[in-house]
C-alpha positions as CSV (number, residue, x, y, z in Angstrom):
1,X,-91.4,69.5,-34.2
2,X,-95.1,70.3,-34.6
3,X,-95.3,69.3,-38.2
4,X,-93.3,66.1,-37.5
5,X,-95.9,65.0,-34.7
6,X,-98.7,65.9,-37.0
7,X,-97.2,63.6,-39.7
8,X,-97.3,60.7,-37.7
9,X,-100.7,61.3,-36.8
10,X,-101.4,61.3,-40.2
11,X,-99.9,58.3,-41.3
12,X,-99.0,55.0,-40.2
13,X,-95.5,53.4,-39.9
14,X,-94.5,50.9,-42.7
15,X,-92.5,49.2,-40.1
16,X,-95.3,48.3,-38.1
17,X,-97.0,45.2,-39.1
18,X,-100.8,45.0,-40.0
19,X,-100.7,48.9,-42.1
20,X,-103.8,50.1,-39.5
21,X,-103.7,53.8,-39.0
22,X,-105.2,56.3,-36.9
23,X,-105.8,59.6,-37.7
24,X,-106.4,62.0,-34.4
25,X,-106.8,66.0,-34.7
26,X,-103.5,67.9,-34.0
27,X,-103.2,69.5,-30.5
28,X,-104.7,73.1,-30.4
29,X,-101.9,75.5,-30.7
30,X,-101.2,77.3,-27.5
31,X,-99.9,80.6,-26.7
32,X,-97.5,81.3,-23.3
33,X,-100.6,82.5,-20.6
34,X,-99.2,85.8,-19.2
35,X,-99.1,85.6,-15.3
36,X,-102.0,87.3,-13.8
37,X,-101.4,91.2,-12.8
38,X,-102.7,92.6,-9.2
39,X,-104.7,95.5,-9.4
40,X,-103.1,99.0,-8.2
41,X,-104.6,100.1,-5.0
42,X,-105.5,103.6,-4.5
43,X,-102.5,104.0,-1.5
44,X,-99.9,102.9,-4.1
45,X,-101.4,105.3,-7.1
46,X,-101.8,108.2,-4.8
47,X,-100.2,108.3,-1.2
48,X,-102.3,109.1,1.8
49,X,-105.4,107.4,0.2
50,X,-107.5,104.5,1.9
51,X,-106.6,101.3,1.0
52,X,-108.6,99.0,-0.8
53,X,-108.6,95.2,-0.7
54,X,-107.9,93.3,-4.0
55,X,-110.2,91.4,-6.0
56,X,-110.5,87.9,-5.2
57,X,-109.0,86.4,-8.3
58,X,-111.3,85.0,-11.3
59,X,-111.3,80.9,-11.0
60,X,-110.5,79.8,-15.0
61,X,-113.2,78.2,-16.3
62,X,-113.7,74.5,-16.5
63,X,-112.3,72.3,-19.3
64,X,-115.1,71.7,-21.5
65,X,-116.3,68.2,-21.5
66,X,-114.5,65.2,-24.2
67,X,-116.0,65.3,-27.3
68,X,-117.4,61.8,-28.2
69,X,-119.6,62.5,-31.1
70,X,-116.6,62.3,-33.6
71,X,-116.6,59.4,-35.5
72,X,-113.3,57.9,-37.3
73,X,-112.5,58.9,-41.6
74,X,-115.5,57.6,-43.2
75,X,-117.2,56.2,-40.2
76,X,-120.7,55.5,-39.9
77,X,-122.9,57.0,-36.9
78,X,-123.8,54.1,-35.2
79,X,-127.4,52.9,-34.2
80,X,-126.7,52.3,-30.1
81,X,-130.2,50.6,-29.4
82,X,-128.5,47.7,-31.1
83,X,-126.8,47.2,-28.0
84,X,-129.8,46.6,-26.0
85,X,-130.1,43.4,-27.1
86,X,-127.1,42.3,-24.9
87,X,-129.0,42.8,-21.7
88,X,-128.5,40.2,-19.1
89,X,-126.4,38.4,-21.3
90,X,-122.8,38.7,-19.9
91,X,-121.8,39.1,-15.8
92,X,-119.8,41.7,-14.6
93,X,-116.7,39.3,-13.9
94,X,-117.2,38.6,-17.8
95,X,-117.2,41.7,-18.9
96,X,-114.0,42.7,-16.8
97,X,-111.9,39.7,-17.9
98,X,-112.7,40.3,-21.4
99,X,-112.0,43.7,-21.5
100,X,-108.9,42.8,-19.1
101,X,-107.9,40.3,-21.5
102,X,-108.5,42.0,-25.0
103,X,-109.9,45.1,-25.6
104,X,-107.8,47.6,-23.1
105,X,-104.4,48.5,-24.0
106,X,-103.8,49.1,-20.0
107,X,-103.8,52.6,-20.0
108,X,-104.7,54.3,-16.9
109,X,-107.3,57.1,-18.5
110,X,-110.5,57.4,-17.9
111,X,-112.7,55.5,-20.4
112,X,-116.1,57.1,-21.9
113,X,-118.2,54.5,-19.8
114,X,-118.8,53.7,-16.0
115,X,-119.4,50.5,-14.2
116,X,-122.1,49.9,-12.1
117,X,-122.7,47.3,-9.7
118,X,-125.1,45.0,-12.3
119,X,-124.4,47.0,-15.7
120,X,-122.2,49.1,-17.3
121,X,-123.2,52.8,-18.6
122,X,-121.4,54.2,-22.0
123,X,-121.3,57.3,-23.2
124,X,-122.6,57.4,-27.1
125,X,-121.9,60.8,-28.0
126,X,-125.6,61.4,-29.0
127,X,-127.3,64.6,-27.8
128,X,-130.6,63.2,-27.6
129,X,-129.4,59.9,-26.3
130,X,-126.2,60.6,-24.3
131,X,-126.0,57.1,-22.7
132,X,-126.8,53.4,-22.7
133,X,-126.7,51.4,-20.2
134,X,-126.4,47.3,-20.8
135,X,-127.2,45.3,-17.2
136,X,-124.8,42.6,-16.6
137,X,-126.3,39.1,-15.8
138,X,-126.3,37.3,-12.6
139,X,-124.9,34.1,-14.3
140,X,-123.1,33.5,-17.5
141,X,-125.7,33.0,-20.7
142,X,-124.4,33.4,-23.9
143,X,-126.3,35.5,-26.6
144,X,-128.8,33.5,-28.8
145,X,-127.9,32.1,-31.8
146,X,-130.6,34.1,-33.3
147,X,-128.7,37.6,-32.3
148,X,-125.9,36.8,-34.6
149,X,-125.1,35.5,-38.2
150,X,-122.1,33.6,-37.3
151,X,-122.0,30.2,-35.7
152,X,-119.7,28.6,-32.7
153,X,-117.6,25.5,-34.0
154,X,-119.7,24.1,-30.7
155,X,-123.2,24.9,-33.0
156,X,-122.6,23.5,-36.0
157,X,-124.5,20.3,-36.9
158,X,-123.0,16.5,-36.3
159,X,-120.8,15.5,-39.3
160,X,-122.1,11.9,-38.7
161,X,-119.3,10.8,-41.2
162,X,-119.5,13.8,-43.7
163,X,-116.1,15.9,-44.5
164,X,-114.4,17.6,-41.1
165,X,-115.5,21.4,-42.7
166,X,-119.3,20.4,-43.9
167,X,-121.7,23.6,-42.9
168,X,-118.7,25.9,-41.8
169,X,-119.0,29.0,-44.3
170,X,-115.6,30.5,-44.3
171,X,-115.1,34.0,-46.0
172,X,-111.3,34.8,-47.0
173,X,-110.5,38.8,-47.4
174,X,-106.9,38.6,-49.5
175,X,-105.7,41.9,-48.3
176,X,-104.8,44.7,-50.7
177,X,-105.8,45.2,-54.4
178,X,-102.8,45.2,-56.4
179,X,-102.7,45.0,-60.1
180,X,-102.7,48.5,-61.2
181,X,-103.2,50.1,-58.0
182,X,-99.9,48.2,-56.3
183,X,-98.0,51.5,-56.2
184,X,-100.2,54.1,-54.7
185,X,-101.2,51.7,-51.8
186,X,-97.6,51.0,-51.6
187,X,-97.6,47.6,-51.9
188,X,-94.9,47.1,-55.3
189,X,-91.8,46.1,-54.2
190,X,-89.1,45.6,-57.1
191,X,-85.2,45.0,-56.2
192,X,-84.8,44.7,-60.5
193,X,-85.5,46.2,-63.5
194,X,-88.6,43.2,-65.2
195,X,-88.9,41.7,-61.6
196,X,-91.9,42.6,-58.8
197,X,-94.1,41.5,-56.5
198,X,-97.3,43.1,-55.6
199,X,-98.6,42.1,-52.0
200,X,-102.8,42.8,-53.2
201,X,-101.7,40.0,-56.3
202,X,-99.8,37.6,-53.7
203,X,-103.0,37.5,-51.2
204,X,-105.5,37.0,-54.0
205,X,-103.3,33.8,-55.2
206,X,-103.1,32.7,-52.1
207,X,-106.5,33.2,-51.1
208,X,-107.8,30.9,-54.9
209,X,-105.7,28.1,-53.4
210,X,-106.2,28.3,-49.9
211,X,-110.2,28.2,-51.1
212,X,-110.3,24.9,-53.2
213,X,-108.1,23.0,-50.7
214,X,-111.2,24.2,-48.1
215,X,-113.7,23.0,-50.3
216,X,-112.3,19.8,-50.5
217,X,-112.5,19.4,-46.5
218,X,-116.6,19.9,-47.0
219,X,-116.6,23.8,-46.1
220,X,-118.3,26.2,-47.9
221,X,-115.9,29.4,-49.1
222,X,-116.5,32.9,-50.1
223,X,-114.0,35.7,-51.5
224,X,-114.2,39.2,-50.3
225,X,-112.3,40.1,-53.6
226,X,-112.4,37.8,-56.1
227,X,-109.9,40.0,-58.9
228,X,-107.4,42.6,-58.9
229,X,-110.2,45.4,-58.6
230,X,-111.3,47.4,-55.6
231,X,-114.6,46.1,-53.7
232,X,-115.5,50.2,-53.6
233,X,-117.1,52.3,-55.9
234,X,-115.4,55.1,-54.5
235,X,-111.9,56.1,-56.1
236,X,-109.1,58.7,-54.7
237,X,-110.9,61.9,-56.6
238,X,-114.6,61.1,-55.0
239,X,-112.6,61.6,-51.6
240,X,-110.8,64.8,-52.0
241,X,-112.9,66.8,-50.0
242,X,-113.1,64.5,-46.9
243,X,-109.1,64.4,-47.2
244,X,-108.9,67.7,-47.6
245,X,-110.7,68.5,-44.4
246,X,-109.0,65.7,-42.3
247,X,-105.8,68.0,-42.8
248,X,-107.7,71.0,-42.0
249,X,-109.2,69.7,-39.2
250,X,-105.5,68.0,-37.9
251,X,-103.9,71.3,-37.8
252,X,-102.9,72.0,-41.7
253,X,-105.4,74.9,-42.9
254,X,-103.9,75.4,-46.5
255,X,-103.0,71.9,-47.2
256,X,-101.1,71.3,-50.4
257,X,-103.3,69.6,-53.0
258,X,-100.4,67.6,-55.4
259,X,-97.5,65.8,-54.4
260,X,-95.8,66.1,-57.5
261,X,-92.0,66.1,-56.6
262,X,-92.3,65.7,-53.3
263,X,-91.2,63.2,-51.0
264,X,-91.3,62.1,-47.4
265,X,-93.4,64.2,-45.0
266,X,-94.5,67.0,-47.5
267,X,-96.1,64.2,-49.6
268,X,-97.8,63.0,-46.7
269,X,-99.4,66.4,-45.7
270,X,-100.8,66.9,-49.4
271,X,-104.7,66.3,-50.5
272,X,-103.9,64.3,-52.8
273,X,-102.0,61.5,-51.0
274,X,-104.4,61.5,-47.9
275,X,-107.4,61.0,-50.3
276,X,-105.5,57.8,-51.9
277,X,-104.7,56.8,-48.6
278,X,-108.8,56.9,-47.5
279,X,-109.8,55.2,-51.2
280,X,-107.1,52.2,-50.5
281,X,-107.0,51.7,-46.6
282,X,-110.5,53.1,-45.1
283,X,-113.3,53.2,-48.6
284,X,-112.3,49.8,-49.5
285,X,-112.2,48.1,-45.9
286,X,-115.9,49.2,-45.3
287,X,-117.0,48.2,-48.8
288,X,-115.8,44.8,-48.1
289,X,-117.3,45.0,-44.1
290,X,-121.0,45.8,-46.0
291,X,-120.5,42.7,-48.1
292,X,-119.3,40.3,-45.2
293,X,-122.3,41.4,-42.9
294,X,-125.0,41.5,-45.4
295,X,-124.8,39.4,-47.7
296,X,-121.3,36.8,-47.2
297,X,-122.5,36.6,-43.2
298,X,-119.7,33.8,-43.0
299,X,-118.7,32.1,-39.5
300,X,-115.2,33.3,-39.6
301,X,-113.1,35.3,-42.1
302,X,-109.6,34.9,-43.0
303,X,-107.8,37.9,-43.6
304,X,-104.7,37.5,-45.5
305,X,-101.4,39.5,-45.4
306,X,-97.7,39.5,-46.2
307,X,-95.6,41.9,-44.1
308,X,-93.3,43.8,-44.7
309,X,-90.4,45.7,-42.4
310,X,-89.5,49.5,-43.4
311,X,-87.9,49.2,-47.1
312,X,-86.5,52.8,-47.5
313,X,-86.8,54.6,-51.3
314,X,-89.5,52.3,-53.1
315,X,-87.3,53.0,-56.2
316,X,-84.1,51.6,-54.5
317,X,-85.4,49.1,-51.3
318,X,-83.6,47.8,-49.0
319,X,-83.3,44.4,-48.1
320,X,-84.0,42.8,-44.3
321,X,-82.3,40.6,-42.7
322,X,-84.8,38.9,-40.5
323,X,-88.3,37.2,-41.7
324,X,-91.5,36.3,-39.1
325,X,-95.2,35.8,-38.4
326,X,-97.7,36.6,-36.3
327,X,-101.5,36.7,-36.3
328,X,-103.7,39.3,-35.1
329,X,-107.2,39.1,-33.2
330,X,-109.1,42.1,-31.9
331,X,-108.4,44.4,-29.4
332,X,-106.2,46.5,-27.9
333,X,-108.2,49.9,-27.9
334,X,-106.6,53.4,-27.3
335,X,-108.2,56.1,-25.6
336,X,-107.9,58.1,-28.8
337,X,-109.7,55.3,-30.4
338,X,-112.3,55.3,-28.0
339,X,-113.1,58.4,-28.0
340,X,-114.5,57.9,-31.5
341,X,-118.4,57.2,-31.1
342,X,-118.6,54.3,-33.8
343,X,-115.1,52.9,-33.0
344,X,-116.4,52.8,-29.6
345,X,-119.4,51.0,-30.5
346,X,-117.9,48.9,-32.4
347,X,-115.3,47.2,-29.6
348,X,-118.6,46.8,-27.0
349,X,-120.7,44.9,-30.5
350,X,-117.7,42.7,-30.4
351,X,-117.4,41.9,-26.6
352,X,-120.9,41.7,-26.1
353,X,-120.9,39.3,-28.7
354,X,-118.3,37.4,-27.6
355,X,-116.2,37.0,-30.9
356,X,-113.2,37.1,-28.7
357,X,-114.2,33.5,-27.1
358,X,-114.2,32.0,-30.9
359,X,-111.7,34.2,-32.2
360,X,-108.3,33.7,-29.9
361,X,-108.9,29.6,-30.3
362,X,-108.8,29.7,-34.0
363,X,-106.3,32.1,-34.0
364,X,-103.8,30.2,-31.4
365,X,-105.0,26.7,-33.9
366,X,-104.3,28.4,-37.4
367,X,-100.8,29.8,-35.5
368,X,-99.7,26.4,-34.5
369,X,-100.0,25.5,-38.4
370,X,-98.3,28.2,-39.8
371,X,-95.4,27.5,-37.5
372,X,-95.5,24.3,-38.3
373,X,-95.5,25.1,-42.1
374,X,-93.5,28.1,-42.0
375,X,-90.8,27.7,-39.5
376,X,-91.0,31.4,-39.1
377,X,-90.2,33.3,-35.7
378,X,-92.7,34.8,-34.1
379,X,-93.0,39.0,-34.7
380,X,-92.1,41.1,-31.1
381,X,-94.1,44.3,-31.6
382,X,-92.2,47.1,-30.1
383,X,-94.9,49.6,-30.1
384,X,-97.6,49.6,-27.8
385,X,-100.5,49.4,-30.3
386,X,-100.7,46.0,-29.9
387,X,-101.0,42.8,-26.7
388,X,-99.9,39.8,-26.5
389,X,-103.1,37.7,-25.3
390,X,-103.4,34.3,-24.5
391,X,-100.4,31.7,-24.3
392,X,-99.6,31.2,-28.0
393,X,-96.4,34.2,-28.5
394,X,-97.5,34.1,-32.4
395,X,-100.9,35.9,-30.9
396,X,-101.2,40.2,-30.7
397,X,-104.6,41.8,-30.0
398,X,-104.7,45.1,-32.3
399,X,-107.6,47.1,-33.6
400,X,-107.6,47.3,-37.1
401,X,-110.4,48.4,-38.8
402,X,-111.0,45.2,-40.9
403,X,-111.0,43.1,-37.5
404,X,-113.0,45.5,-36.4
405,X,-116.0,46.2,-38.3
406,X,-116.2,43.0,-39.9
407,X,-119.1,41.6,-37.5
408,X,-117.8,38.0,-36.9
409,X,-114.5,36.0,-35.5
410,X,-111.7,37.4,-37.7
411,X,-108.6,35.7,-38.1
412,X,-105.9,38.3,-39.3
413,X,-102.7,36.8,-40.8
414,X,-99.2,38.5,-41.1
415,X,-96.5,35.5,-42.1
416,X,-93.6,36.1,-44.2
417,X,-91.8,39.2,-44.8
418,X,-92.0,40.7,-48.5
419,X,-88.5,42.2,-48.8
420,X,-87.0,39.7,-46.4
421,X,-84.4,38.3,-49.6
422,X,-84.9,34.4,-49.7
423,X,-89.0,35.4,-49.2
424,X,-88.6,37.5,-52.0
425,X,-87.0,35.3,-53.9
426,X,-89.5,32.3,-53.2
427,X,-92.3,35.2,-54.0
428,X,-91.4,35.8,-57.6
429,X,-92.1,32.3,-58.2
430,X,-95.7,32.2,-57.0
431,X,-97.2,29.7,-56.2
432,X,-95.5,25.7,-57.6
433,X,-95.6,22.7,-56.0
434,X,-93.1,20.8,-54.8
435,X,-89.6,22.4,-54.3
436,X,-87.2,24.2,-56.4
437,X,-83.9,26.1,-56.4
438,X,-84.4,29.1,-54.3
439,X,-81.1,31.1,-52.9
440,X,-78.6,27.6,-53.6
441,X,-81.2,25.7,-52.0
442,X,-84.2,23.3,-52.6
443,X,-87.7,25.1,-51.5
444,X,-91.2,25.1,-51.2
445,X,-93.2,27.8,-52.6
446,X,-94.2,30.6,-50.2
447,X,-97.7,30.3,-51.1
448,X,-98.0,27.1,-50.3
449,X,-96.4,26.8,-46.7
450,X,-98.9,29.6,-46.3
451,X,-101.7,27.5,-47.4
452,X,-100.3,24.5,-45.8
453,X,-100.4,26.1,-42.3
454,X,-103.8,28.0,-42.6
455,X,-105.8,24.5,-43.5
456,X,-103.9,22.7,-41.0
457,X,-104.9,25.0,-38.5
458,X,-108.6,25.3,-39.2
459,X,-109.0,21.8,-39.5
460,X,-107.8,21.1,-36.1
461,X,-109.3,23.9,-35.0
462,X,-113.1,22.6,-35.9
463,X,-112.0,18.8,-35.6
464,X,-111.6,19.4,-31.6
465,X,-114.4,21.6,-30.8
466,X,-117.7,20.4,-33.6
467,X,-120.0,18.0,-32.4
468,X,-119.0,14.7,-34.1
């Protein structure tokens, strides 16, 4: 049973949409405590002697203190005097509904920070500077401008009869790689010898369409990944020793290194597999956060996805019966998250900066076109890694580390479902226009319901809340 547990900490479950993963240490190994033994008096070792009271017993010692100065695989100490700028910025009935509304998951522990009457006080996980305290304003008064790089649909300038996108800089992150590295990130799915698709190839199609049909509206568009290459410099072999010592440190001390000829859980637990697993889901993600917030610095990125439900042997899939959407803003933190100093930054940069009151509004607008285009169902998460929040039931709050770190509203999009048959049919096509015969019956490409949807959404989105 230990190793199983330790497996899925070390892994996420293809059947939950989104692929985010966290990694947490294994639980200490414990051994039965014997039951404490009362000293002999002298009247019971010889008889006739004076008795002599027992020791008082020994209290245990305390439990030693959370450790918050972890950080998350590959994460970056943070620089908490960033937060200061937030002061007097956000009341205390602010903060609480947002981190009501978004951030918690509801769970009942303790969190690493404390309310005050006019602030709140976090725990950073710094010796030198164990806390910060940001003071809550007496009345609501957004951040400057000037403190962030994105803008409010409300800030940008009067189109005064230019195209509905003019001066909105929109960044789209097609998720994945693909081309050759489709099969380590697992993201190849073939149900026929000749015959695949690749999910990293899919988003990067869909993301050169979706950009010149935004252009044409007046915006200005950027592409986290512009090819079928990695953003990172950093490839599986640079990250065997960090991989190595996240088994080490989750309760595997002589981790395997290959995974040649295993399968299931014992590939998991090898070297080799967790280092792929930081080059393709945690390396890449922060390459493409460092070219978002210094040198894209859009107003919103679009993240795009396919999903996928569990497919079994990825040389012999399985089929599902069901397809569905749903789209993803942040939040949703776990106390094992939080416990991580920079993911715990991280969540208070994002509520202080109020992404959350740009982010659900897009999200719910770009949802209503989707379902409009895709006539999907929404997804029903049955974990609890992810909230519903707002009123739109196509909308989860989740942290992911790309919604995360990417300083700025993120729209994170999850339609279709890869090995869903018909879907997979439509999705060796690519992308076409105009209908064609798919499973015995006329239809649209895949691609461009997806496209369809997303510009419907943002356009509607920025037609009802820029100044005119």
């Amino acid at each position: 049973m230990r190793g199983n547990s330790l497996v899925v900490m070390l892994t996420c479950c293809v059947a939950a949409p989104g692929m985010a993963q966290t990694i947490v240490p294994a639980p200490t190994p414990t051994s039965p405590v014997p039951a404490a033994v009362t000293p002999l008096t002298p009247s019971q070792i010889i008889p006739g002697t004076n008795a002599v009271p027992p020791a008082p017993p020994i209290a245990p010692p305390p439990a030693p203190p959370a450790r918050l100065d972890k950080l998350s695989p590959l994460g970056i100490k943070p620089d908490w005097l960033r937060l200061q700028s937030f002061h007097q910025t956000m009341t205390r009935v602010e903060f609480e509904a947002a981190m009501r509304d978004f951030y918690s998951d509801g769970s009942p522990m303790t969190p690493p920070w404390k309310m005050e009457p006019d602030g709140v006080v976090i725990q950073t996980g710094d010796p030198i500077k164990p806390e910060v305290r940001i003071a809550f304003s007496s009345r609501a008064e957004s951040p400057l401008p000037s403190m962030r790089t994105w803008r409010r649909a409300s800030e940008m300038p009067p189109l005064k009869g230019r195209p509905p996108l003019s001066d909105v800089h929109i960044a789209i992150d097609p998720g994945h790689i693909g081309g050759g590295y489709a099969q380590i990130e697992e993201r190849y799915l073939s149900f026929a010898p000749g015959e695949a698709i690749q999910e990293g190839t899919l988003t990067l199609t869909t993301a050169q369409v979706l950009a010149e049909r935004l252009k044409a509206l007046g915006a200005y568009v950027s592409l986290v990944r512009d090819r079928l290459d990695p953003v990172t410099e950093l490839r599986p072999s640079d990250l065997i020793t960090p991989a190595r010592q996240l088994l080490i440190e989750s309760g595997f001390p002589q981790p395997q290194e290959n995974y040649n000829g295993l399968t299931g859980d014992a590939k998991l637990l090898t070297v080799q597999w967790q280092s792929e697993k930081l080059f393709y889901r945690v390396s890449e993600i922060h390459a493409r956060a460092k070219k978002v917030n210094t040198s894209i610095k859009p107003d919103v990125v679009l993240c795009l996805h396919y999903n996928a439900e569990a497919w079994g042997d990825a040389t012999a899939p399985q089929f599902s019966p069901m397809s569905h959407m749903h789209v993803i803003v942040n939040g949703c933190y776990a106390p094992i998250e939080l416990a991580q100093q920079d993911v715990r930054f991280e969540m208070f940069n994002r509520l202080f900066s109020r992404m959350h009151e740009e982010e659900l509004p897009l999200a719910e607008a770009i949802a209503s076109g989707m379902r409009s285009a895709t006539e999907l169902p929404a997804y029903v998460y049955t974990t609890n890694n992810a909230r519903h929040v707002g009123t739109n039931a196509y909308i989860y709050a989740r942290n992911l580390l790309a919604n995360r770190i990417y300083e700025c509203p993120v729209v994170y999009l999850e339609p279709f479902v890869m090995n869903h048959e018909e879907t997979y049919r439509r999705l060796l096509l690519g992308h076409y226009l105009g209908r064609t015969l798919v499973a015995g019956r006329l239809q649209t490409s895949a691609i461009e319901d997806y496209v369809r949807g997303v510009v419907k959404g943002v356009l509607a989105y920025y037609q009802k809340r820029r100044p005119l």
